[in-house]
C-alpha positions as CSV (number, residue, x, y, z in Angstrom):
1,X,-21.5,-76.9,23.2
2,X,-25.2,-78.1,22.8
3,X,-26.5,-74.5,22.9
4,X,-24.5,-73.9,19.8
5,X,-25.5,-77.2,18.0
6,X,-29.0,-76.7,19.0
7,X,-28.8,-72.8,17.6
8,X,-27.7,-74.4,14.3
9,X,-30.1,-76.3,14.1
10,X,-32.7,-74.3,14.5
11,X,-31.8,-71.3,12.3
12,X,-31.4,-74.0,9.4
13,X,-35.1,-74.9,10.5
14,X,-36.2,-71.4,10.1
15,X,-34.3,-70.8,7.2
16,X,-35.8,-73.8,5.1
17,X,-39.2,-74.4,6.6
18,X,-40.1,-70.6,8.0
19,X,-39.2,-67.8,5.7
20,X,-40.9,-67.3,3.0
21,X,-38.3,-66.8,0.2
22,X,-39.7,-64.7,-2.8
23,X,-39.6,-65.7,-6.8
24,X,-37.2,-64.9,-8.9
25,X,-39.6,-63.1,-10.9
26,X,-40.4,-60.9,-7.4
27,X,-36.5,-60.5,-6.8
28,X,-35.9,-59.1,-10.3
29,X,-38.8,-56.5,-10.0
30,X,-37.2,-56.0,-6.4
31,X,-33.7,-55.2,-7.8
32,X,-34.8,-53.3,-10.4
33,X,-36.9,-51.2,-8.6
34,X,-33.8,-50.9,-6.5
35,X,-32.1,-49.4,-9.4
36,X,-34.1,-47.7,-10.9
37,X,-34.5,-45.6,-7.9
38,X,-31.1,-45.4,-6.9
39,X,-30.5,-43.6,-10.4
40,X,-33.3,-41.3,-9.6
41,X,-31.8,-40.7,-5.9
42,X,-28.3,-39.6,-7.2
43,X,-29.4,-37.8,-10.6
44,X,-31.5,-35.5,-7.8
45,X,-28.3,-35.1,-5.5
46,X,-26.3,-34.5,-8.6
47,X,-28.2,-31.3,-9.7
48,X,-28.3,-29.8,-6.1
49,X,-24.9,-30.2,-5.9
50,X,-24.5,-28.9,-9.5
51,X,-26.9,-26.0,-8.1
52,X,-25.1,-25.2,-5.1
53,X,-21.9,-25.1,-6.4
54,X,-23.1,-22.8,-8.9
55,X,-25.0,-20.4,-6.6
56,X,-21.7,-20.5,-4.0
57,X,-19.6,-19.6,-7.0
58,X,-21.7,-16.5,-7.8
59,X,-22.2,-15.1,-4.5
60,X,-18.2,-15.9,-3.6
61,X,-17.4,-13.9,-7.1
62,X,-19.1,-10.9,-6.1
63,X,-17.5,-10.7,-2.8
């Protein structure tokens, strides 16, 4: 039962003394760069899918 107590205790050591936690200013940038480029990421999968499904209708047509 010590290992576990003495785990504990040193994670919250690490946790509050170690790490380096970044600004609020930093995290906002962070998370909006996040969504900014998860907007880009799916608007690009949206028109290949939109492309594809137009090219498979066409060649599936004239078959």
């Amino acid at each position: 039962m010590s290992k576990i107590a003495v785990f504990f205790k040193e994670s919250y050591d690490e946790l509050t003394h170690k790490v380096s936690w970044p600004k609020y200013s930093e995290l906002q940038n962070s998370a909006i760069l996040v969504l900014v480029a998860s907007l880009v990421f799916a608007l690009m999968i949206g028109v290949i899918d939109y492309v594809f499904d137009n090219l498979m209708g066409f060649i599936y047509e004239e078959l």
